[in-house]
N, C-alpha and C positions, 0 to 999 in steps of 0.2 A: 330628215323625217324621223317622226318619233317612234317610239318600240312599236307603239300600237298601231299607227300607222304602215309599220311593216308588215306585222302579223296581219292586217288586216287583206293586203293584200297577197302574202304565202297563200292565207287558208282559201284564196278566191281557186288555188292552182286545180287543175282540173277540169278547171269550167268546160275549157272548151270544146270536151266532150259531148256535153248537156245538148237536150234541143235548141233549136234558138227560143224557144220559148219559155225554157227551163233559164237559159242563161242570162235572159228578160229578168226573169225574177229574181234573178241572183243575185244581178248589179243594183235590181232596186232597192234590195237590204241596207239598212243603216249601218256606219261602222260604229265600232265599240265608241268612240270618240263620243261621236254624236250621242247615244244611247248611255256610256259614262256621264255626259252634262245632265241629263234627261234625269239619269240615278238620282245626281246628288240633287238636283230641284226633287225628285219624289220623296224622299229621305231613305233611300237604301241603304247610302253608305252609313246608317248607324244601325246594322241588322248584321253588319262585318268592316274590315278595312279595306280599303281601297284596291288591295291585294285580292280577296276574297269577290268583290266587287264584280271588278273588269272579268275574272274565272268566270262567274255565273252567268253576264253578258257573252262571254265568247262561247260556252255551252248553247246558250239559247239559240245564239247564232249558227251555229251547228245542228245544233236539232231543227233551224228553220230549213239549209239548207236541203237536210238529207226529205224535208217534206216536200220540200218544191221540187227536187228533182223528182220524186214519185206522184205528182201531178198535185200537189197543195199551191192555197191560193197565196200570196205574200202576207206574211203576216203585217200588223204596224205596228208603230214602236211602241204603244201601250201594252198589248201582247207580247211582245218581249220583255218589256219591264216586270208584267209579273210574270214570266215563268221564270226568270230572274229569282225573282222578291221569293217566289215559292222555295228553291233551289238555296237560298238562302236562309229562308227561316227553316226548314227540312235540317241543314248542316247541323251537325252534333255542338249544340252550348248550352250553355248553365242559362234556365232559364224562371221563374216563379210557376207555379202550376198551382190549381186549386185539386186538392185531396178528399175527392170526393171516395175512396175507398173503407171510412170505418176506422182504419187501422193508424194510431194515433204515432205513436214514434215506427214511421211506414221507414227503415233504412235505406230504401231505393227511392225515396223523396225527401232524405235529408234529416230524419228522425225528429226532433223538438225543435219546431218554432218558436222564435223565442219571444219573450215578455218585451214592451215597448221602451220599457228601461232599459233592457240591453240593447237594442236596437239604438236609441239613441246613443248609449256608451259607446261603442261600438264606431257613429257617428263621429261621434266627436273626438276620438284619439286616430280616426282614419285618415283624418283632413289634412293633417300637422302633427307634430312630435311630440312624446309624451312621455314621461320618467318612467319606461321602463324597465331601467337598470341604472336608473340616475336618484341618490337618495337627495332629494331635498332637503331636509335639514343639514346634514354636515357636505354635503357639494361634492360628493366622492359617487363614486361604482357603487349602484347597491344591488342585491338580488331580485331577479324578473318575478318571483312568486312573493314576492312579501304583500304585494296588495290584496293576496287572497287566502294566505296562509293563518293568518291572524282569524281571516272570518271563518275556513275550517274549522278551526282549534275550539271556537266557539259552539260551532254548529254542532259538533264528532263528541265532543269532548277531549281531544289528543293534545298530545302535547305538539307534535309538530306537523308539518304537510309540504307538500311536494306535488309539482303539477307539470303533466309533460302532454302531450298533444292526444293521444287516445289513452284507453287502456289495456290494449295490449302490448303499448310500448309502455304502460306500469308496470306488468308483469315482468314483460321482457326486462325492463331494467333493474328491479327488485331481484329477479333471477342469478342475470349479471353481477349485481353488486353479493350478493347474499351467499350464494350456493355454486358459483365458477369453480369446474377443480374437483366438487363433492355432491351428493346426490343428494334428491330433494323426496322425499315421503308423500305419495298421493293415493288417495284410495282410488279402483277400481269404477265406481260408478261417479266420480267425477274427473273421467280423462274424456270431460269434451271438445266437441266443436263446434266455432259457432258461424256466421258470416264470411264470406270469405276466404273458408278451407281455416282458421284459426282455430288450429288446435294444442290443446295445453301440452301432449307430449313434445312436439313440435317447436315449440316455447321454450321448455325446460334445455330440449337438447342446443336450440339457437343461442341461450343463455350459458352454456356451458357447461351444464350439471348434464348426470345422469338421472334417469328416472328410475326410481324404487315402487312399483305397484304394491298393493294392500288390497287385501279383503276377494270381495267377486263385484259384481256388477249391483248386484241387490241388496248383497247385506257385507258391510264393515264393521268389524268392534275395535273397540280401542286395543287389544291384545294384538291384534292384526300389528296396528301401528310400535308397538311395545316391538316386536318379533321383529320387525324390519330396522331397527337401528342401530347402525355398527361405526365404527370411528370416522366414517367418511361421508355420515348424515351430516347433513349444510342445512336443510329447511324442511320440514311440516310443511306442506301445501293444503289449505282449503278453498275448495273452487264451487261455487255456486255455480247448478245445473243450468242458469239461464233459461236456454229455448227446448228443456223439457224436463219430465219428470218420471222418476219409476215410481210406480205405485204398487202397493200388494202386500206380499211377503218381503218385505225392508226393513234393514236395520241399519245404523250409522251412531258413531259416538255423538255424545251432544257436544256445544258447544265448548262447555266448560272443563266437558273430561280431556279434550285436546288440549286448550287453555292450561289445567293441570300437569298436562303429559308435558309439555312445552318447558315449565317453569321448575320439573323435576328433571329435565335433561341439560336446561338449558339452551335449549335450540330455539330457535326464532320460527312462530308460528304468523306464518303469512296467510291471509285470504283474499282471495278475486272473490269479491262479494258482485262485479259485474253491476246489476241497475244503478247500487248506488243509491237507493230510496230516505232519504232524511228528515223524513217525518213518515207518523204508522197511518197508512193509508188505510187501516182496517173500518176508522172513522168515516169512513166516506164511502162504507159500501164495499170497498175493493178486498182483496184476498190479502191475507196476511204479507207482507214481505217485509225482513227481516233488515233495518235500520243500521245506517254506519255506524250510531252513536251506540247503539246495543253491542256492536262487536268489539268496541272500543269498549267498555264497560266490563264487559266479559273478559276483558284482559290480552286480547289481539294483538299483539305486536305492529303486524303493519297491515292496513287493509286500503286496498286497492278496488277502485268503483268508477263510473264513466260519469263524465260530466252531462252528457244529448240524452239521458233516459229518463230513469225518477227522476232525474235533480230535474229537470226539464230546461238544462242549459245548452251550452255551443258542445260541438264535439271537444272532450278532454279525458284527460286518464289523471286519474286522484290521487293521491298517496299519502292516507294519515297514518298516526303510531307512536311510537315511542322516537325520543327526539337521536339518541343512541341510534335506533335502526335506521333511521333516513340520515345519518351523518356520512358509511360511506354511500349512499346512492348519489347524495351532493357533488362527492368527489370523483364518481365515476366516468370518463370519457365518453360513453355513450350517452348522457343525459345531454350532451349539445345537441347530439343527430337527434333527439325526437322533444326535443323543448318545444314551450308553446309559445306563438304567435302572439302580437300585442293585442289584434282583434277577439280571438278569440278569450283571449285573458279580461279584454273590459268588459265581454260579455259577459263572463263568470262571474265575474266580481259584481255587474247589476241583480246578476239572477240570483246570487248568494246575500246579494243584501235584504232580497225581498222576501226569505227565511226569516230573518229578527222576527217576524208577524206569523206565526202561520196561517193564520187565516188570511192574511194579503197573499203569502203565497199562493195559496189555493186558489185566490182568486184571480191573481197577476199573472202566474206562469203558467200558458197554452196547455202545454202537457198535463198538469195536473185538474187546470180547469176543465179539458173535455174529457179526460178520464172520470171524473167525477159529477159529468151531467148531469141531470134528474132526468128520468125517463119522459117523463110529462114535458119538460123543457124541447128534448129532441122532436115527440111527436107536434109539437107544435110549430116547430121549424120544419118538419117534414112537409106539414099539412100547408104552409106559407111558400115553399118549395113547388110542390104538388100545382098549387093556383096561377103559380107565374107562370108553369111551363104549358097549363092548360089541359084538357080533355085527354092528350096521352100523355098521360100519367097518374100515378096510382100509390098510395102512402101503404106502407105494408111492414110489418115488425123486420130487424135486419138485430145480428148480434156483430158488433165492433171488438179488439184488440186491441188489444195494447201496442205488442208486437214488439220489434226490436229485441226479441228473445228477453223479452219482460213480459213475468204473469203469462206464462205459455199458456194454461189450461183454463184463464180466465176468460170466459167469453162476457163481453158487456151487453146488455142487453140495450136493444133502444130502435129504432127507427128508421128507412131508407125511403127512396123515391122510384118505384119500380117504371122505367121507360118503354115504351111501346117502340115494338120495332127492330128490327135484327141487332140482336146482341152486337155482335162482332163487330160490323159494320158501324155501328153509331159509338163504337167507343175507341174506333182509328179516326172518327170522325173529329173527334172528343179531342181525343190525343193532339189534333192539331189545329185546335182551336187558338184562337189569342186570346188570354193565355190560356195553356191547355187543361184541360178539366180530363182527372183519372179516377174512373170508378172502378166498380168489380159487377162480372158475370156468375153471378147464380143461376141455378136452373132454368138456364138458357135467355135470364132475362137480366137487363143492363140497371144494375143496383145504383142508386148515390146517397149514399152515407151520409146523413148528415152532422155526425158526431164532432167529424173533422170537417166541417164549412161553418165557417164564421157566417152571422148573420149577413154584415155587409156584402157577403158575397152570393149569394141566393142572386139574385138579378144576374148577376154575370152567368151563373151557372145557366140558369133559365134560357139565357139568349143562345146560349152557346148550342143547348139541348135542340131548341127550334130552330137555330141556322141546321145543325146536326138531320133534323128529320126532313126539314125542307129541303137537303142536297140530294 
């Protein structure tokens, strides 16, 4: 007898407690056997494996018993199948969701969707094998980042680049290589945190340096920096505020007076510039944020930026600069444990090619396209939203994010689809739709952004919304 065929009869043990009419219904239950054939004709088993399967089948079977013995009628096997099916789509997996939230690099939905280029790239080095560390021309070992370092160099203006899987593991590794042993120079009002409890003191000390504070919280000057540097300064840190900002009574060196301070000590001035923005978005409406290829210009040493933000690519951590400074990060042992993947590398490398244009970029890659909607654009997707879903609902101004601690204080202005109907309730409803659709609750009412919903997907949303009101 097979596994399942035992379990089927362990879990009967008890019975014969039950009424006789409880123990009727007990023996009438299907075994997993039967209900496993039943699965794979519904197609469950590709919602988990086979493993995962038969669990949710034996759950069900459990939960039917403990009904019947409290006087439930027998269930039949299409009822078991889906509390099965539920049970398994419920289980925690990576799954596509539509982002009806506003909030365009949303980190808890995966930040920047990416352009169809990279999606295909992506594609096509997923299937089969691809010279990732194999130079074609001379038939030898070549380096994993050459296919993207060249298009940096271009894009930054640097002379070299370096690409490891986030950028916190640039920092971290920039740290490591730069400053181990000796301490690194940071002001005061950039010892953040961002995602995740990632914070730069935190950083500095995993990397092996100590941290040297500057300044106060509000105001730094370069003297600050001047006064802090004694035989055992390894790096200048400049760290971009990310996910906020002090405003007011504030002061901070510029760029250039660091840049100077740098090249009169000799010390390597590093920046977590974080977005990572390479092109000036101020063309489009957006708030100023300050360009790789500007800090590269200004004389930067090494600047360190994320791939999933501005640039509107796959998750990565960037590293341009002088070809000097990135020579030991090359060499250093920890650049194996946080190297990038091949996937993730063809993706960069689609998204970085479709920079040459900027204007294709703007219009190719997700992130930068819905950031830079026209307002008139959203309200008319709102209003085409609005009609699918029918009589409840209602077009109403909403302001979208950027998010991803990019452009903290920038609210976007544009459009949502306000839903009739208990908040709460229709957006767990939401949550488990196929596939699931995640908005946000404002004053008490169930928003859908349409900033982040591609046109094609209005209809899905719409359905989802009316199965949602009609449960």
């Amino acid at each position: 007898m097979d596994e399942i065929g035992r379990l089927d009869r362990r879990e009967m043990g008890g019975v014969e407690e039950a009424r006789p009419s409880s123990r009727a219904g007990l023996r009438a239950l299907p075994s997993v056997q039967r209900l496993l054939e039943a699965a794979d004709g519904a197609g469950l088993l590709a919602l988990g494996g086979r493993s995962a399967v038969v669990a949710a089948l034996r759950a069900a079977l459990a939960d039917a018993r403990t009904a019947i013995l409290a006087g439930a009628p027998v269930p039949d096997d299409a009822t078991l199948l889906a509390a099965a099916s539920a049970a398994l789509a419920a289980a925690p997996a990576l799954r596509p969701v539509l982002n009806a939230t506003g909030i365009v690099l949303h980190t808890n939905l995966g930040r920047a969707p990416l352009a169809e280029e990279a999606v295909a790239m992506v594609a096509a080095v997923a299937g089969g094998y691809a010279n990732l560390e194999f130079d074609l021309e001379s038939g030898r070992r070549g380096t994993r980042d050459a296919a993207v370092e060249h298009l940096l160099c271009e894009l930054t203006g640097a002379e070299a680049a370096l690409v490891v899987n986030n950028n916190a593991a640039a920092v971290l590794l920039a740290l490591s290589a730069l400053a181990a042993g000796g301490e690194v120079v940071v002001s005061r009002g950039e010892l953040v945190e961002i995602g995740g409890g990632f914070r730069i003191p935190e950083v500095i000390a995993q990397g092996g340096a100590r941290l040297v504070e500057v300044g106060t919280t509000n105001k730094t000057r370069l003297a600050d920096y001047r006064a802090a540097l004694r035989p055992e300064t390894r790096v200048l840190l400049r760290v971009h505020p990310s996910n906020y900002r002090i405003q007011g009574f504030t002061a901070a060196p510029a760029l250039a007076e660091l840049v100077g301070l740098a090249r009169e000590t000799g010390l390597p001035l590093v920046e977590d510039l974080g977005s990572g923005a390479l092109l000036d978005l101020a063309g489009c409406g957006l708030p100023n944020e300050p360009t790789v290829r500007a800090s590269i210009t200004a004389g930067v040493d090494l600047v360190a930026f994320s791939g999933d933000k501005l640039l509107g690519g796959p998750q990565a951590g960037i590293l341009v600069g002088r070809a000097a400074m990135l020579a030991p990060l090359r060499r250093h042992p920890l650049l194996r444990a946080v190297r990038i993947d091949k996937l993730s590398l063809a993706a960069l490398q689609a998204t970085l090619r479709l920079y040459a244009d900027p204007r294709q970029a703007m219009e190719r890659v997700p992130a930068l396209r819905m950031l830079a909607t026209p307002a008139a654009v959203l309200q008319a997707r709102a209003v085409r939203l609005a009609a699918l879903i029918g009589a409840a609902a209602e077009v109403v101004p909403a302001e979208g994010f950027a998010g991803g601690g990019t452009l903290p204080v920038a609210a976007l202005p544009g459009w949502a689809v306000a839903v009739s109907g208990p908040a709460d309730t229709l957006a767990a409803r939401l949550r488990r739709h196929d596939p699931p659709v995640i908005g946000r609750i404002a004053a008490a009412r169930l928003l859908l952004d349409v900033r982040t919903l591609p046109e094609d997907a209005l209809p899905q949303v719409a359905a989802a919304v009316r199965a949602a009101q009609g449960a």
